[in-house]
C-alpha positions in Angstrom: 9.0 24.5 -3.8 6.1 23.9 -6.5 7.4 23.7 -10.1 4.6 23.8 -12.5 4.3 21.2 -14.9 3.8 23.0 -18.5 0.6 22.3 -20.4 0.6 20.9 -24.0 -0.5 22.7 -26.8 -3.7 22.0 -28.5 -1.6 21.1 -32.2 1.7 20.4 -32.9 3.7 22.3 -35.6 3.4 21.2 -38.6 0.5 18.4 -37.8 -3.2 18.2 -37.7 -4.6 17.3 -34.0 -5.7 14.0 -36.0 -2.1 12.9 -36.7 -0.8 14.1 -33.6 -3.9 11.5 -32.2 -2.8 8.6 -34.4 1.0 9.3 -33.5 0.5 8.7 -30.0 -2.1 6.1 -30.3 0.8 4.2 -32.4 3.1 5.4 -29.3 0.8 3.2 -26.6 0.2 0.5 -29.2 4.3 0.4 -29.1 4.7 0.2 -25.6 2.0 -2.5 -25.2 3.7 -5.1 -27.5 6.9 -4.0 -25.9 6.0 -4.5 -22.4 4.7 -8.3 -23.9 8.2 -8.5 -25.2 10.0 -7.5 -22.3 7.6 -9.9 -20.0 8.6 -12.9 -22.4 11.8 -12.4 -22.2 11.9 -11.7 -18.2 10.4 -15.0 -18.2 13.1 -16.9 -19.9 16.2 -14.7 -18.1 17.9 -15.7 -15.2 18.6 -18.4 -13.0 16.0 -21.0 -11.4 17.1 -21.5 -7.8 18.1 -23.0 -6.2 14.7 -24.7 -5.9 14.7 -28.2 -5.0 17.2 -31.7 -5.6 17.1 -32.5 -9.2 17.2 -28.9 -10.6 20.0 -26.8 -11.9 20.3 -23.2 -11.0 20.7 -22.6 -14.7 18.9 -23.7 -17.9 19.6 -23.0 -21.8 16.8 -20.3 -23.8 15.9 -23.6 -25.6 15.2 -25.3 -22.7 13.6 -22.3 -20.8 11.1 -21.9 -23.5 10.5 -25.5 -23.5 9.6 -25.4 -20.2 6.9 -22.9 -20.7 4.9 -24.5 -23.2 5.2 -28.4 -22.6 4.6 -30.2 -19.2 9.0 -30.5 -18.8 10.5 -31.1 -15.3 11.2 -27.2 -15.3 7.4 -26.2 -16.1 6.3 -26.2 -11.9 9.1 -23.8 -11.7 8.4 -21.4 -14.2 4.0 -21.3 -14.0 4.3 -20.5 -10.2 7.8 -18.4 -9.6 9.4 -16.9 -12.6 5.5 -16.0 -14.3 4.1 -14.8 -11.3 6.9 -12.8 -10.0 7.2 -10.9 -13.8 3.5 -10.1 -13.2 3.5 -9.0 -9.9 6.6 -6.8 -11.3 4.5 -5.5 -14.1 1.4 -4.6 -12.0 3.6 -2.6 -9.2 5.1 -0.6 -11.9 2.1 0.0 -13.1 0.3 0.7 -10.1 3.4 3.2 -8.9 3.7 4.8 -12.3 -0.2 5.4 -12.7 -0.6 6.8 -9.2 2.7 9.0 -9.9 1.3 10.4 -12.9 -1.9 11.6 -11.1 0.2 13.1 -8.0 2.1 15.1 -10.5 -1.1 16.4 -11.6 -2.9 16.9 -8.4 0.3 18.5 -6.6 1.1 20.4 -10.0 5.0 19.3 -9.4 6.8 17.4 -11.9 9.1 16.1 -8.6 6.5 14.7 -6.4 5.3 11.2 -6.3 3.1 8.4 -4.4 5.8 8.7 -1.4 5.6 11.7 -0.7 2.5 11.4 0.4 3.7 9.5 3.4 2.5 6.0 2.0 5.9 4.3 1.7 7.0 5.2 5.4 3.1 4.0 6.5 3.5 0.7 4.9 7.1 0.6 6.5 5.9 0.7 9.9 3.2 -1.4 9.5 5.5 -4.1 8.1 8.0 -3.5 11.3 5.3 -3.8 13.7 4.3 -7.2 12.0 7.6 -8.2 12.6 8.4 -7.0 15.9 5.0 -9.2 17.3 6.1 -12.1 15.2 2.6 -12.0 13.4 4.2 -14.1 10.4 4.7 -17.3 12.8 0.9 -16.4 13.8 -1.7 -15.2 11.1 0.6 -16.3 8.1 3.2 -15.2 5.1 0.7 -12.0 4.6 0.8 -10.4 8.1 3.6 -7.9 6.7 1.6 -7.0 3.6 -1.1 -6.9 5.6 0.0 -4.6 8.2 1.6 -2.5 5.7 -1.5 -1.7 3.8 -3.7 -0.5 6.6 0.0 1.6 7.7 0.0 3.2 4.4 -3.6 3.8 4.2 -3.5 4.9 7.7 -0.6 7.6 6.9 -2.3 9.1 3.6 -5.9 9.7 5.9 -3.2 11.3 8.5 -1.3 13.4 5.7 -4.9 14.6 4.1 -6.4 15.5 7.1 -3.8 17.5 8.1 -3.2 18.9 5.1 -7.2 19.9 4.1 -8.9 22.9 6.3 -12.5 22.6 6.5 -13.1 20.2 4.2 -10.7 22.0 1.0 -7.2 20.8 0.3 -4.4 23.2 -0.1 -1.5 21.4 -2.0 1.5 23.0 -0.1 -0.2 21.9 2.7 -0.4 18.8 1.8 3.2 18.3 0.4 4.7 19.8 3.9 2.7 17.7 5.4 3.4 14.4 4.0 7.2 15.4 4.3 6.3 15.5 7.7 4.7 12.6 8.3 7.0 10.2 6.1 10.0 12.4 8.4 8.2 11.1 11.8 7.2 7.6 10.2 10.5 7.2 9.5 12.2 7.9 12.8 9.4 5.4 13.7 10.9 2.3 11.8 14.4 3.0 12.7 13.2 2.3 16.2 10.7 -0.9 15.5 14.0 -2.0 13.5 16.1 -1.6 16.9 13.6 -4.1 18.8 13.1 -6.2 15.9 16.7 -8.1 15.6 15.2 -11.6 14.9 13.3 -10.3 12.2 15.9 -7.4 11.2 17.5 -9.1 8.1 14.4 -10.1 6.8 12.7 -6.4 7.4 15.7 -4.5 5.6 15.3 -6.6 2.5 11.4 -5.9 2.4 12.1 -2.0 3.2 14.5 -1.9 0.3 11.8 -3.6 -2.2 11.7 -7.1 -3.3 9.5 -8.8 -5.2 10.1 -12.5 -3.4 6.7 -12.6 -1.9 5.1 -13.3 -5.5 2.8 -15.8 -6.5 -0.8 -16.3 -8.3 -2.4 -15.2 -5.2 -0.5 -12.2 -5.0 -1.3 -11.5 -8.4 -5.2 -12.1 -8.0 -5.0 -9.4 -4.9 -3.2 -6.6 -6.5 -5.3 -7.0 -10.1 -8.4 -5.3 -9.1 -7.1 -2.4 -6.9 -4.6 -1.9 -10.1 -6.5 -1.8 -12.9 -9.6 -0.4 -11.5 -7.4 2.7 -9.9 -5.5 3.1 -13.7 -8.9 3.1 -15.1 -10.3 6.1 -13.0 -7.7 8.2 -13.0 -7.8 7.9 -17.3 -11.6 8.7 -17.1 -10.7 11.6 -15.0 -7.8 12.4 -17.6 -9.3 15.6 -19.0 -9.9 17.1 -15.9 -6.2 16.7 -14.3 -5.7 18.4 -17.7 -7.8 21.3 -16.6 -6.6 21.4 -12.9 -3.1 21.8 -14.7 -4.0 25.3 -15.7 -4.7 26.5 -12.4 -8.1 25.9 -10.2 -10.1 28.9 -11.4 -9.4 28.0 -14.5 -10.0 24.3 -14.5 -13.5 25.5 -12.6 -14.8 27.3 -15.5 -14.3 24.6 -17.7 -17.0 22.2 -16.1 -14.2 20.2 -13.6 -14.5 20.2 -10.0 -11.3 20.8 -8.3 -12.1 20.0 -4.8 -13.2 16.7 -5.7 -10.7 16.1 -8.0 -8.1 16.1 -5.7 -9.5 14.0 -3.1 -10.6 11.5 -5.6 -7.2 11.6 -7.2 -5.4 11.2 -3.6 -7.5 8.5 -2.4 -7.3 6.4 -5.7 -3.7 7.3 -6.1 -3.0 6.1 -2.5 -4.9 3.0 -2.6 -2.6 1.4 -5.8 0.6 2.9 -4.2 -0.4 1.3 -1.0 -1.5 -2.0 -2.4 1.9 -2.2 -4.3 4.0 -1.3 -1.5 2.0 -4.1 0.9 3.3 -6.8 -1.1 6.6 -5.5 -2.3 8.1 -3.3 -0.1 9.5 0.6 -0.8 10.5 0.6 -4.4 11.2 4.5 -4.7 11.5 6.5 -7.8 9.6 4.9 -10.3 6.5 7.0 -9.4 8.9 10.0 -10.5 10.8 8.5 -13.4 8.7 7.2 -15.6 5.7 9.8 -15.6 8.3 12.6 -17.1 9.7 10.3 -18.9 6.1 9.8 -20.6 5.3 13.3 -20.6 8.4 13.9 -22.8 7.2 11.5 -25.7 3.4 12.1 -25.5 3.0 15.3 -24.2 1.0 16.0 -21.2 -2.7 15.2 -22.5 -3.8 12.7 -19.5 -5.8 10.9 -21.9 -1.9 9.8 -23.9 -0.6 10.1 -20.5 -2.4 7.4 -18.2 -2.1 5.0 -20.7 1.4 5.5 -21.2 2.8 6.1 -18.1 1.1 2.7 -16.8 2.5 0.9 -19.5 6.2 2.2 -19.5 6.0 1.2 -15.3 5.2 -2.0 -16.1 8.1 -1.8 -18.5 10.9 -0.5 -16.1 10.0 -2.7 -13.3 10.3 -5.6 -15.1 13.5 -4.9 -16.6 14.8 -4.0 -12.9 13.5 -6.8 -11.5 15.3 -9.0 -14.7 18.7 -7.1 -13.7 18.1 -7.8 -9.7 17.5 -11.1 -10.4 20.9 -11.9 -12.6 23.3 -9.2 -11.6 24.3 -11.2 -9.0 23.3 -14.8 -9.7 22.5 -17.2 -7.9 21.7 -14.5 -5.5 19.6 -11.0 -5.5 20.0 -8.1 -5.2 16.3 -6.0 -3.6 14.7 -4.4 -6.8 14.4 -1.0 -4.7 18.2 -0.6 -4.8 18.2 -0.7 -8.7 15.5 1.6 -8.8 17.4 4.5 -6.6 20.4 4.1 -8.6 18.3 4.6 -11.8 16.2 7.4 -10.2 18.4 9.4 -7.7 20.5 10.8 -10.8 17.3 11.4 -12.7 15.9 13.0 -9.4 19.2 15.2 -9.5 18.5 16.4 -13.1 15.2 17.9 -12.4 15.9 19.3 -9.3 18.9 21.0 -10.9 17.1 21.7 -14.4 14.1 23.4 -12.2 16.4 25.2 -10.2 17.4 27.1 -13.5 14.4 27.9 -14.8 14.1 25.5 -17.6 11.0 23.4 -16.2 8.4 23.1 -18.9 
């Protein structure tokens, strides 16, 4: 099923297209110093440990912030595990809500996101195969991430070959066909998981999405991929705009739709992969947040992008915050907050599409 996503008018009722500019450039300006806001205070929340003799599991705000700014006994703790990990959180949100917004585009479906692509279920098996040989004990803490990269690169080459004839992609043939693929890729990690018992408890946590492999170097990988991919699909933000109004169409106003879409995919792949590497499947937020964004800016690409990257980096962290102390001193996988956040949402669309009311 393809629901169209509704274009934006050109002027909103009652405003010039220069207020309706400034009102959203205010919007992105907002969610900037929020997601600053929300990183600080991710920062301070939560317990520290337990991380070595000598250190309490819990510390006071005062204390916390103290710890940031002055060389205290807590300030190891907080420069190389709470900072990183609140970064790492930022940029997968990003990265996942970015990608999602340019699938959405590309597929012209307000319901489809990274994943369906098949990159989740790539990375997945890649992970269990690292597991399964014991390449951890052998090449290092990154064989999973590793191995789940080239998987989910892997799957999205396999879902847009099969899903392009003769060079030109056909979107319901690409949707069917990363259903299919994430559908076989899946049945594949149920049975690495069956041969992989040493590793198994480990391999769950990862597939339900955790961000406990962060740290600076973690950081330093993903930047680059991130940024570089959010900045691309924004320059290319007027033609997704065009490509929404049907291919002839976008065509005739200068945009190349064939190239659009294999740009978009490939770039849109590489961040989702990149995130899921390091941090396992973390569903939903690829779908959540880019509707969410459409609602308050509209669906200009050039508002969109922007906002849609920032409002990830937003939601991640705050499910990350609530993983972290919902269950102190232990965690709960970040993934798990994020389904029970997006299945309901998930729910809504499919039901409000199913009436008709889809913009």
């Amino acid at each position: 099923m393809v629901v169209l996503i509704g274009t934006e008018k050109p002027k909103e009722e009652g405003h010039s297209p220069t207020d309706v500019r400034s009102k959203r450039l205010l919007i992105i300006c907002a969610l900037g110093a929020l997601l600053v806001l929300t990183a600080f205070v991710a920062i301070l929340v939560g317990t520290l440990g337990p991380i070595g003799p000598g250190i309490p599991e819990k510390i006071s705000f005062s204390e916390a912030v103290n710890a940031i700014f002055t060389d205290s006994e807590y300030h190891w703790v907080f420069w190389n595990v709470r900072i990183p990990r609140v970064l790492l959180a930022g940029l997968v949100g990003a990265a996942l809500a970015c990608s999602g917004t340019a699938m959405q585009a590309i597929f012209r479906n307000s319901m489809a996101d990274p994943f369906v692509i098949g990159v989740s279920s790539g990375a997945a098996v890649g992970a269990a195969i690292a597991g399964l040989l014991g390449l951890a004990a052998i090449i290092g803490v990154f064989a999973p991430p590793m191995f789940a990269f080239v998987g989910a690169v892997i799957a999205a080459f396999s879902v847009y070959m099969l899903g392009s004839v003769r060079g030109k992609i056909y979107v319901d043939s690409l949707l069917l066909s990363g259903v299919a693929v994430a559908a076989f890729l899946g049945a594949m990690v149920s049975f690495l998981i069956y041969f992989a018992r040493q590793q198994y408890h480990q391999l769950i946590f990862w597939l339900l999405g955790s961000l406990t492999l962060a740290s600076w170097d973690v950081v330093q990988i993903l930047v680059f991929p991130i940024v570089a991919g959010a900045v691309v699909i924004f320059l290319y933000g007027r033609d997704l705009d065009a490509l929404l109004l049907g291919e002839e169409t976008a065509h005739n106003l200068g945009a190349n739709p064939e190239f659009l879409k294999k740009l978009m995919l490939f770039v849109s792949a590489l961040m989702a992969a990149a995130a899921v590497a390091f941090t396992g499947i973390i569903g939903f937020v690829g779908l959540i947040i880019p509707h969410i964004s459409r609602l308050i800016v509209g669906s200009s690409h050039r508002t969109l992008v922007p906002a849609a990257t920032l409002s990830g980096a937003i939601f991640l962290i705050l499910a990350d915050t609530l993983a972290r102390t919902a269950v102190a001193p232990t965690e709960l996988p970040v993934g798990i907050i994020t389904a029970l956040c997006g299945g309901p949402f998930f729910l809504y669309l499919l039901r409000r599409n199913s009436t008709g009311r889809d913009r």
